[in-house]
mmCIF file of the N, C-alpha and C atoms, coordinates in Angstrom:
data_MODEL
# 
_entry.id   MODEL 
# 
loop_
_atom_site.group_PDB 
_atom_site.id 
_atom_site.type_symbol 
_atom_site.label_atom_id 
_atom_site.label_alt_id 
_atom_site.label_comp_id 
_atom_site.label_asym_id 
_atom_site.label_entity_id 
_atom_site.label_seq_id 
_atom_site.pdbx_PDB_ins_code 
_atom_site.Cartn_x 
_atom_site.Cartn_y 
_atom_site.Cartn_z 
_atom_site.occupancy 
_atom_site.B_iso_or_equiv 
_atom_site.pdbx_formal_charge 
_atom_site.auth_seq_id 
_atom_site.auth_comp_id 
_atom_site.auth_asym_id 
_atom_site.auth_atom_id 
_atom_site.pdbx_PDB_model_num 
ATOM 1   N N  . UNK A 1 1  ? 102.718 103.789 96.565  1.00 0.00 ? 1  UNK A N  1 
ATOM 2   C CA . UNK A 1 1  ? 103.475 102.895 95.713  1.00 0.00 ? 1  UNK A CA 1 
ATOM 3   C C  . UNK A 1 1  ? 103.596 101.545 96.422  1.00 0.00 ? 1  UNK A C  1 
ATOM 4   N N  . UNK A 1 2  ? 103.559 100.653 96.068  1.00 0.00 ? 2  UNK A N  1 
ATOM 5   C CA . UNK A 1 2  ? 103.402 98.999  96.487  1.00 0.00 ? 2  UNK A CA 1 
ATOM 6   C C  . UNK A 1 2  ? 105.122 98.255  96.747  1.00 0.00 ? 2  UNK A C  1 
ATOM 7   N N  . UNK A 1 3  ? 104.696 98.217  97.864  1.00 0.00 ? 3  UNK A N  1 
ATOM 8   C CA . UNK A 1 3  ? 106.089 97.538  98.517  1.00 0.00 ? 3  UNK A CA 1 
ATOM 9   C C  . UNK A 1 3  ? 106.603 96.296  97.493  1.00 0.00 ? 3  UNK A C  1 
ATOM 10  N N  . UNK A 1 4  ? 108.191 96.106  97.038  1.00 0.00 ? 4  UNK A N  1 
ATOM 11  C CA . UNK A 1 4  ? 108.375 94.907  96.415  1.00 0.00 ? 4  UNK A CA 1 
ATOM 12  C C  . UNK A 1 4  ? 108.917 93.618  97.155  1.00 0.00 ? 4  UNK A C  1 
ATOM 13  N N  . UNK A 1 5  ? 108.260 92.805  96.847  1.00 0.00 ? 5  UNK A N  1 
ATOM 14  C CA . UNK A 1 5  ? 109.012 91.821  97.651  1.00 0.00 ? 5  UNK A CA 1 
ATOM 15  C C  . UNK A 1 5  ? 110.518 91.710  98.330  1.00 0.00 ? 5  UNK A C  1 
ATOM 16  N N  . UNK A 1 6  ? 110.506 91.898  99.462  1.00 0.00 ? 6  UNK A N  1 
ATOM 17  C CA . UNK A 1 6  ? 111.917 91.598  100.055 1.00 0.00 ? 6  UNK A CA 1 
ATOM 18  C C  . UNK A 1 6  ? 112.053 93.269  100.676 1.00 0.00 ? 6  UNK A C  1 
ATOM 19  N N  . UNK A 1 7  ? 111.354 93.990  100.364 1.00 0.00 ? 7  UNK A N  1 
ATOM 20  C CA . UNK A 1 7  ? 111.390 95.570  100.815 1.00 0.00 ? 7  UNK A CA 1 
ATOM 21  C C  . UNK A 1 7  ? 111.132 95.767  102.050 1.00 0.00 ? 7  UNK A C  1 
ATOM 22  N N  . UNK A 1 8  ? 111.868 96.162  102.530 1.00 0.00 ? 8  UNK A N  1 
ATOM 23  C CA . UNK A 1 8  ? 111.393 96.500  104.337 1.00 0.00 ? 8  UNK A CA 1 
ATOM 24  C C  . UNK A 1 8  ? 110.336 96.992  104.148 1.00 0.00 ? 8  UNK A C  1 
ATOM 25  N N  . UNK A 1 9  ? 109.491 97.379  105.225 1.00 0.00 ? 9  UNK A N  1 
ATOM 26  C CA . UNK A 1 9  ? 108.198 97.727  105.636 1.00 0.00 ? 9  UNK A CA 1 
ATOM 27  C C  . UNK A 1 9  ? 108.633 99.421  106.080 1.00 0.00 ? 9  UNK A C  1 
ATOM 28  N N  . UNK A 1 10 ? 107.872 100.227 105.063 1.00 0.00 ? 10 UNK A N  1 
ATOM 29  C CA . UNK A 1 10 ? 108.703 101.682 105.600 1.00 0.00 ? 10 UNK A CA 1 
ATOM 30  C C  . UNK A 1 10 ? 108.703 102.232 106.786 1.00 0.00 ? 10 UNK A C  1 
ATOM 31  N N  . UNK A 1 11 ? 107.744 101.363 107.399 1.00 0.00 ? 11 UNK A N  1 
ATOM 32  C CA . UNK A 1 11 ? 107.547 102.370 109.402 1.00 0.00 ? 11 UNK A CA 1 
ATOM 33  C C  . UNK A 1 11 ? 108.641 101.284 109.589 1.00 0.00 ? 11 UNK A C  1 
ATOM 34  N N  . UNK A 1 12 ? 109.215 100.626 109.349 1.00 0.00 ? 12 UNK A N  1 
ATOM 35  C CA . UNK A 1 12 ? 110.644 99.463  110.189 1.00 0.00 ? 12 UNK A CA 1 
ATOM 36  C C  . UNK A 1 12 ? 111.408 100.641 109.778 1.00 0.00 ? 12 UNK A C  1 
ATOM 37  N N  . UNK A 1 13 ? 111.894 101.067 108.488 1.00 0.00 ? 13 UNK A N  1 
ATOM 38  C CA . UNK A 1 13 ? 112.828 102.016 107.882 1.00 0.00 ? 13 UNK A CA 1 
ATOM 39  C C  . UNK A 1 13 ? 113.406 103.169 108.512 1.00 0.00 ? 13 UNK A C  1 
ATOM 40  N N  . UNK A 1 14 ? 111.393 103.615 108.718 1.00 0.00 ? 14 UNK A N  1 
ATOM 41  C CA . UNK A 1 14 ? 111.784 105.051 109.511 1.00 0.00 ? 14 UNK A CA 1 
ATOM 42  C C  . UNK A 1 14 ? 112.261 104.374 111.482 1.00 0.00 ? 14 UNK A C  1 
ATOM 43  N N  . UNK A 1 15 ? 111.703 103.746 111.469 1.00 0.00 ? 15 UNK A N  1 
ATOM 44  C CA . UNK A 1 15 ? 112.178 103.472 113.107 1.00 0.00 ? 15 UNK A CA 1 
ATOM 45  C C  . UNK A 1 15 ? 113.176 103.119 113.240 1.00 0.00 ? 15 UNK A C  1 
ATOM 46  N N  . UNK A 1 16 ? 114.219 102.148 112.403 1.00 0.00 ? 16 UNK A N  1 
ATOM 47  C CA . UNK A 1 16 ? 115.827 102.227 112.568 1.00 0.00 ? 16 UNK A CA 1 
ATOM 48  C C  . UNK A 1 16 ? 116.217 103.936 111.797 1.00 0.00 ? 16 UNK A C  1 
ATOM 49  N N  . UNK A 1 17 ? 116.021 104.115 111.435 1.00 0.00 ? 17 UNK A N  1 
ATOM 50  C CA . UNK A 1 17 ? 116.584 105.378 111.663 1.00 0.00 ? 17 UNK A CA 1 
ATOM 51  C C  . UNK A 1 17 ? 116.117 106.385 112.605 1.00 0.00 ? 17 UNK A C  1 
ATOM 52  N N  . UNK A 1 18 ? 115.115 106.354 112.951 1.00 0.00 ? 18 UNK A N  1 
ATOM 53  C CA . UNK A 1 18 ? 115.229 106.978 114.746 1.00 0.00 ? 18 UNK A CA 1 
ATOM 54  C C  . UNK A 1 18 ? 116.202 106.904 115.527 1.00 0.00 ? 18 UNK A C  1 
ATOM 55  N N  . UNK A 1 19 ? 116.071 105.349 115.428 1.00 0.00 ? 19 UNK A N  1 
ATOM 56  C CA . UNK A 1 19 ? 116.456 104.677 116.248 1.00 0.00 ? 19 UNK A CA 1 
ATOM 57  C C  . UNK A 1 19 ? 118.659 104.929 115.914 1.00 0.00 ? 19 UNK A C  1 
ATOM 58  N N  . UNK A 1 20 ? 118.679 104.793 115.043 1.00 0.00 ? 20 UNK A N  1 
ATOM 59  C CA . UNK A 1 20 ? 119.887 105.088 114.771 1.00 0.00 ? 20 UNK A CA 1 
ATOM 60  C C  . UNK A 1 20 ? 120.511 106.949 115.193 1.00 0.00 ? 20 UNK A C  1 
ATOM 61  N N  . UNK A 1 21 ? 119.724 107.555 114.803 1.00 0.00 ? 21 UNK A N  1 
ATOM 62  C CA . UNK A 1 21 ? 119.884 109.519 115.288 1.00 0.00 ? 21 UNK A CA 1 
ATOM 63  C C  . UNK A 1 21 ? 119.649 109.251 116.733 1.00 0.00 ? 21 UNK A C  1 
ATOM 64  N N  . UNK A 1 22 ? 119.183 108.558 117.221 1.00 0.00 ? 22 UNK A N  1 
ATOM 65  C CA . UNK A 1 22 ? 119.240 108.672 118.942 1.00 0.00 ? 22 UNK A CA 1 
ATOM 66  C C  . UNK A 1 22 ? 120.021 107.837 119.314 1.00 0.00 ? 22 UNK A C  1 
ATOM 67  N N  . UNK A 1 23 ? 120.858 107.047 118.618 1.00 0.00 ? 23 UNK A N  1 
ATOM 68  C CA . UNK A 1 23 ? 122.321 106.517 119.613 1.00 0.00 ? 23 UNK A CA 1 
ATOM 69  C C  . UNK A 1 23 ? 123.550 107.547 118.875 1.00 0.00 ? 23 UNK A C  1 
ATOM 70  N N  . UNK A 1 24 ? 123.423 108.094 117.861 1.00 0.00 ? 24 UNK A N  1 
ATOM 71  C CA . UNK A 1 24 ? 124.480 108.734 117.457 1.00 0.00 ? 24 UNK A CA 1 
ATOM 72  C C  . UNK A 1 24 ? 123.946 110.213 118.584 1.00 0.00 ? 24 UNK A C  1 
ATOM 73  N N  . UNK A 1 25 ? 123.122 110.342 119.062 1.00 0.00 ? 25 UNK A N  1 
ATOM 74  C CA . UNK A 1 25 ? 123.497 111.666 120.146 1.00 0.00 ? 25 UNK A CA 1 
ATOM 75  C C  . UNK A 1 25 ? 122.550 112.593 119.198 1.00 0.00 ? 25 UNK A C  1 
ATOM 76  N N  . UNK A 1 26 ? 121.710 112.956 117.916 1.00 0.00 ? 26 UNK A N  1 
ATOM 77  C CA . UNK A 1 26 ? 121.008 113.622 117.864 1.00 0.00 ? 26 UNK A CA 1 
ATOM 78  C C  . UNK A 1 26 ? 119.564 114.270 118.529 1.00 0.00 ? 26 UNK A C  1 
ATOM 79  N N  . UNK A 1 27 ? 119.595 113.339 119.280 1.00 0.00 ? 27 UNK A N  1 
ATOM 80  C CA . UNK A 1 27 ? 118.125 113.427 119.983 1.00 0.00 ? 27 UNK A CA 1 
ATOM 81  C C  . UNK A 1 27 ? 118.776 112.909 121.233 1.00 0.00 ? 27 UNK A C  1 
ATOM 82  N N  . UNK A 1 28 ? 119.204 113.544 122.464 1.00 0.00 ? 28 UNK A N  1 
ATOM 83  C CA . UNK A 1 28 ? 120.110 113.525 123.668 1.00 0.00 ? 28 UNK A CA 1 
ATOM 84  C C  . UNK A 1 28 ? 119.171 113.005 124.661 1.00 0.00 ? 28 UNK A C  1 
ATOM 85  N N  . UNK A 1 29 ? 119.367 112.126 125.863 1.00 0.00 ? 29 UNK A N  1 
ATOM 86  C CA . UNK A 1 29 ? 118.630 111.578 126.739 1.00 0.00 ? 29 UNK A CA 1 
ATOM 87  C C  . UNK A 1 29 ? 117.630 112.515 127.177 1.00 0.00 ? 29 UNK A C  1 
ATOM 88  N N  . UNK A 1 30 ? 116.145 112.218 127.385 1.00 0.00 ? 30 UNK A N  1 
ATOM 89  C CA . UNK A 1 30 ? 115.669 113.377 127.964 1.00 0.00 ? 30 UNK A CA 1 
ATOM 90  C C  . UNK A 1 30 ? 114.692 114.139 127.022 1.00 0.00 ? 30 UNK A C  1 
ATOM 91  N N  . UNK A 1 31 ? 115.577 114.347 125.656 1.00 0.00 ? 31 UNK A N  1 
ATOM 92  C CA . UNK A 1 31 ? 115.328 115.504 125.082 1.00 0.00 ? 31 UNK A CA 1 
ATOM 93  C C  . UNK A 1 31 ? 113.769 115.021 123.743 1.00 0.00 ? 31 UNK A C  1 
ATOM 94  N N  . UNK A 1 32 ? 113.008 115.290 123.401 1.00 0.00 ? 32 UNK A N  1 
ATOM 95  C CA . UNK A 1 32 ? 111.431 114.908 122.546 1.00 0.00 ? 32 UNK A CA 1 
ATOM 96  C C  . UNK A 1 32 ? 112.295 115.491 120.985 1.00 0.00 ? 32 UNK A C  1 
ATOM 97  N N  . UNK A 1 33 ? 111.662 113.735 120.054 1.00 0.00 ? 33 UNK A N  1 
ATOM 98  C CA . UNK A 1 33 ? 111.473 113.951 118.729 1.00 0.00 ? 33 UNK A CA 1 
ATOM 99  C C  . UNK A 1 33 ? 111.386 115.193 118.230 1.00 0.00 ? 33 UNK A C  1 
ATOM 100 N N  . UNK A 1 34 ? 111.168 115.491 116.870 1.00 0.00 ? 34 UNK A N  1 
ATOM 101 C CA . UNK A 1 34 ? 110.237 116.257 116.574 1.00 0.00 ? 34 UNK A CA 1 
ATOM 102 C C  . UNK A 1 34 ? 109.012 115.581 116.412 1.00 0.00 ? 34 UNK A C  1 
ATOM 103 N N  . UNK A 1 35 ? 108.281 116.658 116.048 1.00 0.00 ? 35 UNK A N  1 
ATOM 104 C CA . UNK A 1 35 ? 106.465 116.387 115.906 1.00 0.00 ? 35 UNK A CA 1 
ATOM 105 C C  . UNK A 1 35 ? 106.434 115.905 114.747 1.00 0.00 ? 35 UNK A C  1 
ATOM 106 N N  . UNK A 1 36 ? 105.445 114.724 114.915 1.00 0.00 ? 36 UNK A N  1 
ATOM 107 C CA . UNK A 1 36 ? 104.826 113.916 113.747 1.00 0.00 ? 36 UNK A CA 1 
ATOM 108 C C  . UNK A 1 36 ? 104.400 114.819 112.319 1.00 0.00 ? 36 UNK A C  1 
ATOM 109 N N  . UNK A 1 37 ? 104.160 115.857 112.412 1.00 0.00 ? 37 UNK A N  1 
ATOM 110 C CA . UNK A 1 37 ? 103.903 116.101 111.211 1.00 0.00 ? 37 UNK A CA 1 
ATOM 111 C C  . UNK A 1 37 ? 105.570 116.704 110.688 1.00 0.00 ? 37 UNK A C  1 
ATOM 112 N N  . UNK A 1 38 ? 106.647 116.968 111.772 1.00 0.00 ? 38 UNK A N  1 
ATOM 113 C CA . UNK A 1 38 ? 107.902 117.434 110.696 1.00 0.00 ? 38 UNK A CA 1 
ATOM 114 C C  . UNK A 1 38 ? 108.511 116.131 110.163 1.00 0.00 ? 38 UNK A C  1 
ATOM 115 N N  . UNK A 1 39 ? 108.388 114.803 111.185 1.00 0.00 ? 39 UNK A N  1 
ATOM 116 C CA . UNK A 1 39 ? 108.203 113.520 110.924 1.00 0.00 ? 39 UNK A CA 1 
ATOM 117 C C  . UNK A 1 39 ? 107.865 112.903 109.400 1.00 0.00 ? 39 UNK A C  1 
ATOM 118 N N  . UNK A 1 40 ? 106.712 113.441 109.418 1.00 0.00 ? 40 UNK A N  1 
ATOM 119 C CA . UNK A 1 40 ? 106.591 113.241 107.958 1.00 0.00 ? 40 UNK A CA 1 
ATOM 120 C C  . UNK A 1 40 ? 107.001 114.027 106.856 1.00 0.00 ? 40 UNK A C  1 
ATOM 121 N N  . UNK A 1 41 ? 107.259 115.525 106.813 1.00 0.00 ? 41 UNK A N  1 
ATOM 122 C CA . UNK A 1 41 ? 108.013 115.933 105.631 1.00 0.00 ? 41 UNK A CA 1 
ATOM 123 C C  . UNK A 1 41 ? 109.227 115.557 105.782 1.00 0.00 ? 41 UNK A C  1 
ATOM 124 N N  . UNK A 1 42 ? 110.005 115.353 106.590 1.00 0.00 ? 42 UNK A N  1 
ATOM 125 C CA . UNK A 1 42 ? 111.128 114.671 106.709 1.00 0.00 ? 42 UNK A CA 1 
ATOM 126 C C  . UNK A 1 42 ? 111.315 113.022 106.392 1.00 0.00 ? 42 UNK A C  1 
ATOM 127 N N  . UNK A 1 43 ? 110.511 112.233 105.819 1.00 0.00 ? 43 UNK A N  1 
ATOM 128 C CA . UNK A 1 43 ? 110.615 111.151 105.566 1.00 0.00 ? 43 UNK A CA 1 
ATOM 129 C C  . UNK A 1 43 ? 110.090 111.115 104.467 1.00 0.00 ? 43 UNK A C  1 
ATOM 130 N N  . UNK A 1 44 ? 108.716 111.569 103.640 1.00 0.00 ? 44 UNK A N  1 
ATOM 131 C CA . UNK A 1 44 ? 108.097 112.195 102.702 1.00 0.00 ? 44 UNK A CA 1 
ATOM 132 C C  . UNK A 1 44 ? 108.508 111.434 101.616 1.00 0.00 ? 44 UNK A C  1 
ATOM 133 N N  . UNK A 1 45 ? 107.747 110.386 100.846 1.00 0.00 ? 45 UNK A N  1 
ATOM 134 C CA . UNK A 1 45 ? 106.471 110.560 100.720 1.00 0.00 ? 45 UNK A CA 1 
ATOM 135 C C  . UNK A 1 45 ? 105.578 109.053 101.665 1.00 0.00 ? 45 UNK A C  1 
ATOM 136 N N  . UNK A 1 46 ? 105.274 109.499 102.870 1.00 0.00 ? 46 UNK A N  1 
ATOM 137 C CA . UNK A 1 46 ? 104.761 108.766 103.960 1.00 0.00 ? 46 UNK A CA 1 
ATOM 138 C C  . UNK A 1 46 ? 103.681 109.468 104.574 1.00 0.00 ? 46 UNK A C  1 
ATOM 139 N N  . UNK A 1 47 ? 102.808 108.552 105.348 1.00 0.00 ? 47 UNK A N  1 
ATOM 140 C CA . UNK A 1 47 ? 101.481 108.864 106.018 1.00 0.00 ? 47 UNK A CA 1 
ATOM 141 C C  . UNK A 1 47 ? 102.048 108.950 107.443 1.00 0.00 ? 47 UNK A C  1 
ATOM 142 N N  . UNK A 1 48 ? 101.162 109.920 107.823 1.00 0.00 ? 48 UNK A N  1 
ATOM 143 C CA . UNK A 1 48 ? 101.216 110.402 109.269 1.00 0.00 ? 48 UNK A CA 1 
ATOM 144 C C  . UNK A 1 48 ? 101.290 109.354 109.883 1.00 0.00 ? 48 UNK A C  1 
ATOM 145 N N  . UNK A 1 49 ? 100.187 108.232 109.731 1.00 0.00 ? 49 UNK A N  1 
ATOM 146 C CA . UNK A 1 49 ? 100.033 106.712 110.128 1.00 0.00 ? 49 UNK A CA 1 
ATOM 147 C C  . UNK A 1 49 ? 101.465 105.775 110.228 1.00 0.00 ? 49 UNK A C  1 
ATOM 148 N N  . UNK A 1 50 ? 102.207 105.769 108.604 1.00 0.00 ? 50 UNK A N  1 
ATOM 149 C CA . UNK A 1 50 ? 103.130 105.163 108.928 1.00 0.00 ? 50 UNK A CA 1 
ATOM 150 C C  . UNK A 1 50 ? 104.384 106.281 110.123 1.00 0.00 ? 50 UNK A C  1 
ATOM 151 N N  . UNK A 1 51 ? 104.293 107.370 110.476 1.00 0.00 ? 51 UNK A N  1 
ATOM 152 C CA . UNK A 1 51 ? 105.257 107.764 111.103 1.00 0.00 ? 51 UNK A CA 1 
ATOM 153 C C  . UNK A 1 51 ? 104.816 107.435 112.521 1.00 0.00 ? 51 UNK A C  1 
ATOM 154 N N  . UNK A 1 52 ? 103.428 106.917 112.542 1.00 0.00 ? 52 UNK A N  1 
ATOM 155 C CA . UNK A 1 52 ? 102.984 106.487 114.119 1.00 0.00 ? 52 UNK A CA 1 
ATOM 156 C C  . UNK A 1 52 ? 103.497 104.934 114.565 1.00 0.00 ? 52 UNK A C  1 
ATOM 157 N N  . UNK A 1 53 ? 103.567 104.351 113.099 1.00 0.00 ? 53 UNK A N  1 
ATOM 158 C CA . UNK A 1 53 ? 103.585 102.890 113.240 1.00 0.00 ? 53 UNK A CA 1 
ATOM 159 C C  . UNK A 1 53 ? 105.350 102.817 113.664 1.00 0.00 ? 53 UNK A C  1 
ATOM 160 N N  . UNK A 1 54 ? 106.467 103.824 113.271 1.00 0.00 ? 54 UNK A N  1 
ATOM 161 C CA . UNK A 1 54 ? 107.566 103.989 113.485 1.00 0.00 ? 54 UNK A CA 1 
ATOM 162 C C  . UNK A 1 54 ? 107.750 104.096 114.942 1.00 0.00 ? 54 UNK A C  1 
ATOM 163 N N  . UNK A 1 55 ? 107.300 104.889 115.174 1.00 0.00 ? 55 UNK A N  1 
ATOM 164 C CA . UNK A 1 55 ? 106.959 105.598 116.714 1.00 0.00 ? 55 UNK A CA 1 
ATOM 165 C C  . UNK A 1 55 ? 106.818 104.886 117.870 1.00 0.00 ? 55 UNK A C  1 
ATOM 166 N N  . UNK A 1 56 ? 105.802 103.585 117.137 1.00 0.00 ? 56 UNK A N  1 
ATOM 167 C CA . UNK A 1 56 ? 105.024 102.991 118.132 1.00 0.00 ? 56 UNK A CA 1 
ATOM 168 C C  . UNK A 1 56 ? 106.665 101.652 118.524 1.00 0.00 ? 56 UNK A C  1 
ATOM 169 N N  . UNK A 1 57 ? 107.151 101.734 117.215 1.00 0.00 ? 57 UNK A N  1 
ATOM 170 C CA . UNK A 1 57 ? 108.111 100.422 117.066 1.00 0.00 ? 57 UNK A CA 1 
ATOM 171 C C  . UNK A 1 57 ? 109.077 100.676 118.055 1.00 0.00 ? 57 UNK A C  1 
ATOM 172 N N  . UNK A 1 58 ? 109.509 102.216 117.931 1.00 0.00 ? 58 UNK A N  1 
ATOM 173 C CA . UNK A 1 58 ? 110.563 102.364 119.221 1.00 0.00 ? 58 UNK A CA 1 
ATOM 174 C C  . UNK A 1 58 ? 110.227 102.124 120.583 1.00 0.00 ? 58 UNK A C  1 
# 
């Protein structure tokens, strides 16, 4: 589906919210994501690609 003007970029989306579950303490110093592919049913409907481009942002 085609981004609308003014729409965040969905790998920015998913990476503040990483980024947000790892200061609230879900993902504890130390401790690994889950794997890119639960990554993506958990964000869904997204490409493996954009969950790398998230990834890469953190």
């Amino acid at each position: 589906m085609p981004r609308k003007p003014g729409e965040p970029l969905k790998y920015r989306e998913i990476a503040d919210d990483l980024r947000r579950r790892i200061d609230e303490g879900e993902f504890p110093p130390g401790s690994k994501l889950p794997p890119e592919r639960r990554l993506v049913e958990q964000y869904a409907p997204v490409s493996a690609g954009t969950v790398r481009q998230a990834l890469a942002e953190l």
